[in-house]
C-alpha positions as CSV (number, residue, x, y, z in Angstrom):
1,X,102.1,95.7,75.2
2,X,100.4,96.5,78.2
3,X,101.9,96.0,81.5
4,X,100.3,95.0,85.0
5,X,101.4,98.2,86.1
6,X,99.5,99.9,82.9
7,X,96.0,98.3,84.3
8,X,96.7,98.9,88.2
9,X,97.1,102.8,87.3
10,X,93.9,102.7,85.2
11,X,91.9,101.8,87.7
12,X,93.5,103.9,90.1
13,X,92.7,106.7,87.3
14,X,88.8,105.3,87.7
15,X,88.9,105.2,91.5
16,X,89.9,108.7,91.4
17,X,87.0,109.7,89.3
18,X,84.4,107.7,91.1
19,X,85.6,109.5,94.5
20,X,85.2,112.8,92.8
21,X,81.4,111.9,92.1
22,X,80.7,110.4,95.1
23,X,81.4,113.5,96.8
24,X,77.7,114.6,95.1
25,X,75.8,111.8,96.9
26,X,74.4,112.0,99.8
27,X,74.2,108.6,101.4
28,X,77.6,106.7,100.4
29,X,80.1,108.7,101.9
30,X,80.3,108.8,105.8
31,X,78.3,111.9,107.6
32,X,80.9,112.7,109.5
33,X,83.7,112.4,106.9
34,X,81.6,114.5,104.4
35,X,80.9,117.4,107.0
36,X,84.9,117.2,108.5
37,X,86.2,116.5,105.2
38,X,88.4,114.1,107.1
39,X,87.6,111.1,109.5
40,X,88.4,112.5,112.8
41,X,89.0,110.5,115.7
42,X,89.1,111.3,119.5
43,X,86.7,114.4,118.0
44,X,85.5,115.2,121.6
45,X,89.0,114.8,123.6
46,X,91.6,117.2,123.5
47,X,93.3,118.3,119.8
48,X,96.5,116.7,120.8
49,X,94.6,113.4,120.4
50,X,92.9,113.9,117.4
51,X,93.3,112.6,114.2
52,X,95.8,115.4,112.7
53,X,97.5,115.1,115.6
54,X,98.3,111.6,115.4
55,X,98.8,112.0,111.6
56,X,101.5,114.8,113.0
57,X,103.1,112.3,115.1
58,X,103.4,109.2,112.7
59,X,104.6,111.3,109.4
60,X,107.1,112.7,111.7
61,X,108.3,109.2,112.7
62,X,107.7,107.7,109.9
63,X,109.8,110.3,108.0
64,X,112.7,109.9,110.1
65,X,112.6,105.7,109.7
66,X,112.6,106.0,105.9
67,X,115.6,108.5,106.4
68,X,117.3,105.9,108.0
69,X,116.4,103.4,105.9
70,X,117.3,105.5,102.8
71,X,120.8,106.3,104.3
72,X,121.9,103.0,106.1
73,X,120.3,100.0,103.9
74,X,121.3,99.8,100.4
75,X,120.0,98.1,97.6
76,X,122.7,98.0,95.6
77,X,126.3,98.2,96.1
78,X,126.9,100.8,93.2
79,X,125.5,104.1,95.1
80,X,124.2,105.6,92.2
81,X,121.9,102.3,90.7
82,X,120.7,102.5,94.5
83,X,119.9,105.9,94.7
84,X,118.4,105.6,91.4
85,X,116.3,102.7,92.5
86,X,115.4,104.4,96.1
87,X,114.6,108.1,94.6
88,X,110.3,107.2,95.2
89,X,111.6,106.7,98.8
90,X,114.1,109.4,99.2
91,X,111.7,112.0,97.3
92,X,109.3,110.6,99.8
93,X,110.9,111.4,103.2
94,X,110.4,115.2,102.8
95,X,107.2,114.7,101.6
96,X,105.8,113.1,104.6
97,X,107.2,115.2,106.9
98,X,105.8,118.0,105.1
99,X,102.4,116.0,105.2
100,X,103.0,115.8,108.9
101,X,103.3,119.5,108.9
102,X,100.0,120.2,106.8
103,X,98.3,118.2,109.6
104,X,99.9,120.1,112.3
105,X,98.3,123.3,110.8
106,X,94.9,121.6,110.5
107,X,95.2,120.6,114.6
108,X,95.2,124.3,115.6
109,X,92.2,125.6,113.0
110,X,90.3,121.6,113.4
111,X,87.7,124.1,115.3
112,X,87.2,126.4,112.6
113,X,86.0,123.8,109.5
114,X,84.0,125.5,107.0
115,X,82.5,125.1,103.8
116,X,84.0,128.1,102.3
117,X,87.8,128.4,101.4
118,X,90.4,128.9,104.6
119,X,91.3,132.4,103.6
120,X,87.5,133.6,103.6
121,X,86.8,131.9,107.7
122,X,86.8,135.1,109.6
123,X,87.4,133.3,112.8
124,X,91.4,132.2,111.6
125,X,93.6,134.9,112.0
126,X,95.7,136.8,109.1
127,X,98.7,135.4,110.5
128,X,98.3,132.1,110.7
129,X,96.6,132.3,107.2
130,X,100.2,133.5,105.5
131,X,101.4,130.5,107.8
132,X,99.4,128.4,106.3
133,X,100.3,128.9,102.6
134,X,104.2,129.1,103.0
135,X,103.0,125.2,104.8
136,X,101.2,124.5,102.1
137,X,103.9,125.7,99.7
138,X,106.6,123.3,100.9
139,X,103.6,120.5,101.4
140,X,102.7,120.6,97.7
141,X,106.1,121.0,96.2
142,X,107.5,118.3,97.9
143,X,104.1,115.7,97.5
144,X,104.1,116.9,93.3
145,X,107.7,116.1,93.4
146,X,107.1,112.3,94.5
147,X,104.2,111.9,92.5
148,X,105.9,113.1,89.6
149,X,109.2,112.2,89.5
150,X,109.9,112.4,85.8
151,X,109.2,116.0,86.4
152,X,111.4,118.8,86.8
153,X,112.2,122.1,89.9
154,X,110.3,124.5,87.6
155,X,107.3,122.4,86.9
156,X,107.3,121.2,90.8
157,X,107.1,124.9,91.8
158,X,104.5,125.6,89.2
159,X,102.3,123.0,90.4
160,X,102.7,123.8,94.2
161,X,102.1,127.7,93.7
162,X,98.7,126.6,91.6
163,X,97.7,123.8,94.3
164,X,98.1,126.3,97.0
165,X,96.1,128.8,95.8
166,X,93.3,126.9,94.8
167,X,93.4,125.2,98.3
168,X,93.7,128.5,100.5
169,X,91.4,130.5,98.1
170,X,88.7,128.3,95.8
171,X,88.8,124.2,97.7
172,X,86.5,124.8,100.9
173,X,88.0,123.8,104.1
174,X,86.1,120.4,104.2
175,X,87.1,119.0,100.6
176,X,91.0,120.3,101.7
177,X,92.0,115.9,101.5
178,X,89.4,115.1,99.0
179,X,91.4,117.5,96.8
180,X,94.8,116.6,97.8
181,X,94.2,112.8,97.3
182,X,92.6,113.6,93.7
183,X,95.0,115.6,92.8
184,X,98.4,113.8,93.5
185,X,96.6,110.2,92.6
186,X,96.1,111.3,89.5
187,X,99.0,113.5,88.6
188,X,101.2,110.1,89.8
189,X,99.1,107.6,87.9
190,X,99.1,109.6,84.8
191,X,103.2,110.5,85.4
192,X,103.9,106.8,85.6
193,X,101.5,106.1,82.5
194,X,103.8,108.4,80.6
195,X,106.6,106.4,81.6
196,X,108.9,105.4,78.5
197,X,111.1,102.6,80.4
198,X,108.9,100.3,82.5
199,X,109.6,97.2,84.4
200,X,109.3,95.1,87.3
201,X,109.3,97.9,89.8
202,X,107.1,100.1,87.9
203,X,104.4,97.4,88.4
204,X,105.4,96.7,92.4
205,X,105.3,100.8,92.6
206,X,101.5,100.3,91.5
207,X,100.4,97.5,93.1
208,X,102.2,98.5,96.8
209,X,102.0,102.1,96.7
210,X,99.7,103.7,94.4
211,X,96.4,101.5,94.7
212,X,96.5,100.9,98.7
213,X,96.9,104.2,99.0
214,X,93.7,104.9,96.9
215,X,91.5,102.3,98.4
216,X,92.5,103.3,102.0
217,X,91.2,106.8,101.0
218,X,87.9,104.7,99.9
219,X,87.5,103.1,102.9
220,X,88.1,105.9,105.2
221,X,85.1,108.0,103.4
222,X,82.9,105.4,103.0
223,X,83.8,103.5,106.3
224,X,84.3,106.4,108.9
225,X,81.3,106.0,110.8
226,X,81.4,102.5,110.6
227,X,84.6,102.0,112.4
228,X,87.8,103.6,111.0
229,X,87.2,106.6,113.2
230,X,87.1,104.3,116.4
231,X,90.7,103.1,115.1
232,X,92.9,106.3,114.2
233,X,90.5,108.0,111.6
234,X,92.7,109.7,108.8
235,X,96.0,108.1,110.8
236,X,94.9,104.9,109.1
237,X,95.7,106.5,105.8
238,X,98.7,108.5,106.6
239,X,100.5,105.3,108.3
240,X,99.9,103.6,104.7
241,X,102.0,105.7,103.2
242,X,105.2,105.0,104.7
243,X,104.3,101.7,105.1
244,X,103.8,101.2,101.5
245,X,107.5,102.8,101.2
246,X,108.7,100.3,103.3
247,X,107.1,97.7,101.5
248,X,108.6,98.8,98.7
249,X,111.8,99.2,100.1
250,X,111.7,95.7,101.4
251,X,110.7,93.9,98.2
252,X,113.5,95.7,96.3
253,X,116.1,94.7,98.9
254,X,115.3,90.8,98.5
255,X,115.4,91.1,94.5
256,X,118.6,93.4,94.1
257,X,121.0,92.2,97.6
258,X,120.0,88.5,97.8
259,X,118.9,87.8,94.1
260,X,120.1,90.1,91.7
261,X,117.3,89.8,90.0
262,X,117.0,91.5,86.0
263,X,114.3,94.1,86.2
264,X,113.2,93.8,82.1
């Protein structure tokens, strides 16, 4: 029997697929979003302004509010059925911070976007390239972790190593989030898939988390020119994440501290 949850992930899952081929056309995809491989705003005022920058600032926040959140407002009074029911947001803390982190590395080499791989641009130096991939490291191993939880350290460490090469040496520099967002969209859509116990919040996790966060990434290709660049650019995206989380958080606080609602 399938569940809402089931058909939310598919499309996700078709989403996905349709990005990937919509990065071979030419006219659907904004010009600047294709050629920046991100939708940059404030492109023309200083870095600190720009999109990563901001993205920078907001993960960082935003990681520090779900911290809070995580430590100081339970869901249950039993610590372990609330940790159990908070591990998407307390897998997810690190994971935006380290998010944060990859953007930070993109404001400093914004300058130097290239259609080859980042290892192969002359113009970065060698030391901020090994920079980069212990970054990267820690950015995949902690995004793989929340996108598949049912997963374990050595498969989480498999993954990042993997991820980072093919980002620093094969993925050029513009397709860096086109990559990123495939990749973990459909590594969590078809973890959750694979699910064997589903319920209540395995559909909310799909409808409040997983599919905004793909159509955001939609929107932000397709719409970059149009307007989302005047409005944040790829901050748009990175503030629905946590926001999502919060969401989520919210929802389960109202069914589990003021319902006690059964999750069948």
């Amino acid at each position: 029997m399938f569940r809402i949850g089931d058909y939310i992930h598919g499309l996700v899952l078709l989403l996905q697929f349709g990005y990937l081929y919509s990065m071979t056309l030419k006219d659907l995809f904004s010009k600047s979003f294709i050629e920046d491989g991100f939708c940059i705003s404030n492109k023309h005022s200083h870095y600190l302004y720009q999109s990563h920058a901001l993205s920078f600032y907001s993960d960082t926040i935003f990681s520090i509010i779900l911290f809070y959140m995580y430590k100081n407002i339970r869901v249950d009074s039993d610590i372990i059925v609330n940790n159990k029911l908070l591990e998407p947001v307390h897998a997810s803390i690190c994971a935006i911070f380290f998010h944060g982190l990859g953007h930070l590395n993109l404001v400093f080499a914004s300058n130097f976007m290239s259609k080859t791989p980042s290892w192969y641009i002359s113009s970065l130096k060698t030391y901020y390239k090994l920079i980069s991939i212990l970054v990267l490291y820690y950015f995949w191993y902690f995004l793989v972790k929340v996108a598949y939880l049912n997963g374990n350290i050595l498969r989480w460490r498999i993954s990042a190593i993997i991820h980072t090469i093919l980002l620093v040496f094969a993925v050029p520099f513009n397709y860096s989030f086109s990559y990123v967002q495939t990749s973990l969209m459909l590594t969590a859509s078809l973890s959750e898939l694979n699910l064997d116990n589903k319920n209540i919040l395995y559909d909310i996790k799909a409808i409040i988390i997983h599919l905004p966060i793909t159509i955001i990434g939609w929107i932000e290709a397709v719409f970059c020119d149009n307007f989302i660049e005047k409005y944040g650019g790829h901050l748009i995206y990175d503030t629905t994440i946590p926001l999502s989380l919060i969401t989520y958080h919210g929802i389960l606080y109202l069914m589990y501290t003021k319902n006690k609602q059964n999750i069948d």
